[in-house]
C-alpha positions in Angstrom: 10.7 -17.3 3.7 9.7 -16.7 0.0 7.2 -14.1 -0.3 3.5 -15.5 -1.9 3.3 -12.5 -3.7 5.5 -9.5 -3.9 6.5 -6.3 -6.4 7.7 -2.7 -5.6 5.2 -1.3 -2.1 3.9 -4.5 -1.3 4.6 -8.3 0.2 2.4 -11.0 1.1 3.4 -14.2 2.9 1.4 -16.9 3.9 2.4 -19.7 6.5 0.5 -22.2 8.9 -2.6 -20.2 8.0 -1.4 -16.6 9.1 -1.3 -14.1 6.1 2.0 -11.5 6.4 1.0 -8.2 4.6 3.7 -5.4 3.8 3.6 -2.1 2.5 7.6 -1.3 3.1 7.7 1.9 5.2 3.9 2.0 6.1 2.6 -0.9 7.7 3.0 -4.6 8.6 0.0 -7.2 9.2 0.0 -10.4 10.6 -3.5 -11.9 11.1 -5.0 -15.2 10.7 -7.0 -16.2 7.5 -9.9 -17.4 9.5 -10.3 -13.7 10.2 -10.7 -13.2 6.3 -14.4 -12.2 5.6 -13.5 -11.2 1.8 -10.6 -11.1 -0.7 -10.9 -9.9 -3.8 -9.5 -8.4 -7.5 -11.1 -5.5 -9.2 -10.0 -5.1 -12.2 -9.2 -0.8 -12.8 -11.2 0.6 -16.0 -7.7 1.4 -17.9 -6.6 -2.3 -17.7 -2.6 -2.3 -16.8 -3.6 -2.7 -12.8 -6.1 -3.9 -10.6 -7.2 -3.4 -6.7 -6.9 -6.6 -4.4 -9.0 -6.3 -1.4 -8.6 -7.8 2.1 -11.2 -7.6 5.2 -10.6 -9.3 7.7 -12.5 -9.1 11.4 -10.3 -8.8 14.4 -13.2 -10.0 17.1 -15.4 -13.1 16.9 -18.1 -13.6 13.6 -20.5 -11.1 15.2 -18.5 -7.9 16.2 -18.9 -5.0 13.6 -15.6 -4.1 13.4 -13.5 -4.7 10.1 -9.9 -4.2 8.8 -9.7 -3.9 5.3 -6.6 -3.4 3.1 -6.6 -2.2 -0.2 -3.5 -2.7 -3.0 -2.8 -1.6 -6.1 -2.1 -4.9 -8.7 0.0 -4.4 -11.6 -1.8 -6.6 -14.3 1.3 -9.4 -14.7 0.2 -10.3 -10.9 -3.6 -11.1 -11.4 -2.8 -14.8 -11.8 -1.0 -15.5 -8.9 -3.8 -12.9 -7.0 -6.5 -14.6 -8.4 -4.8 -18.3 -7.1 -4.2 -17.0 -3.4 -8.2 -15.8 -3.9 -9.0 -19.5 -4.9 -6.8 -20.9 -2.4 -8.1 -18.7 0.4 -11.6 -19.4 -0.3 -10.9 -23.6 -0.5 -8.7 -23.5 2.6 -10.1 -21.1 5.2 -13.8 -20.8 3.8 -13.5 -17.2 3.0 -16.8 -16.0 1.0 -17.0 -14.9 -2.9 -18.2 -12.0 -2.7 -17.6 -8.2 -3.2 -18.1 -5.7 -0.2 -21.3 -4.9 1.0 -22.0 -1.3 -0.1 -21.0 0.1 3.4 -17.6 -1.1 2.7 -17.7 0.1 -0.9 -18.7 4.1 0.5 -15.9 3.7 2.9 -13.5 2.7 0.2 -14.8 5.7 -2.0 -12.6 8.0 0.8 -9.6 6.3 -0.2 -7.6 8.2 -2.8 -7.3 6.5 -6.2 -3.9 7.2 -6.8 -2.5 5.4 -3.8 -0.4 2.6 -3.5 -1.5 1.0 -0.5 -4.2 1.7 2.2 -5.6 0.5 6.0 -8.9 1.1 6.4 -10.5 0.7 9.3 -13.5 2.1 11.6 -13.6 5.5 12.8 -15.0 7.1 16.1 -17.9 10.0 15.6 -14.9 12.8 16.3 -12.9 11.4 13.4 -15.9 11.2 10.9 -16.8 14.9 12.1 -13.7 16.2 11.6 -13.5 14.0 8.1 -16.8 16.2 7.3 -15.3 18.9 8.1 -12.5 19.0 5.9 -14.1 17.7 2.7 -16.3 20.6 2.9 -13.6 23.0 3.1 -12.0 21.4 0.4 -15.1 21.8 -1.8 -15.2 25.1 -0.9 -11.8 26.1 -1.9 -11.9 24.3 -5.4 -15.2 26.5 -6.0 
C-alpha cells in the first residue's frame, strides 16, 4: 500500500475508513476515522513547518477519554494535509474545529522541538508526579 502521506518520522495510510499512523521507531496506530473528533494544521510562527493534529475517542461519543497525536509538517506537505483534513471532514463527519482549551493546556506539555507525540489521559499519580518534576526543574534553572 502507498502511503497518503509520508516524509522522514512519519506515515499515514488510509484504507476502508481506518487511518494507519507511523512514527518509525515510536509508535503505530490503527483506528477508525469515525473515532476522529478533530484534525487539524497549525501553521508554526517561523513558517517552513506546521503541526497536524489528530484526536480521536477510543469509547463511544460520550466517554471523556481522548487520543490525540501531534506531528511536525514540513511546509511542502500542507496541501496534501490540508486535502486529507477536507476529505476527513466530507467522509467521516469529523468537526472544523480547533481543540477545546483543555486539549490546548495539555498540548502546552508537549515539547516544541519534537517530532512526533501521543498524548493521552493521565491518572492523578502521573499528573502528581508530572507536578513534581516541573517544579524541580524550575527550581534548578533559578
Amino acid at each position: 500500500m502507498t502511503p497518503l502521506l509520508e516524509w522522514p518520522g512519519f506515515r499515514l495510510d488510509y484504507a476502508e475508513g481506518v487511518l494507519s499512523v507511523g512514527l518509525p521507531a515510536t509508535a503505530d496506530l490503527e483506528v477508525k476515522a469515525e473515532r476522529c473528533v478533530e484534525v487539524s494544521l497549525r501553521p508554526r510562527p517561523e513558517g517552513s513547518s506546521g503541526q497536524l493534529l489528530f484526536c480521536f475517542r477510543s469509547a463511544p461519543p460520550e466517554a471523556a477519554d481522548l487520543i490525540a497525536v501531534r506531528v511536525v509538517v514540513p511546509a511542502v506537505h500542507f496541501r496534501d494535509v490540508e486535502q486529507l483534513i477536507q476529505r476527513l471532514r466530507r467522509d467521516h463527519g469529523v468537526p472544523d474545529r480547533q481543540a477545546d482549551e483543555d486539549g490546548t493546556a495539555e498540548l502546552a506539555r508537549v515539547p516544541p522541538g519534537t517530532d512526533g507525540w501521543v498524548l493521552a489521559p493521565t491518572g492523578s499519580a502521573s499528573e502528581k508526579l508530572f507536578d513534581e518534576v516541573m517544579v524541580r526543574v524550575e527550581s534548578d534553572a533559578d
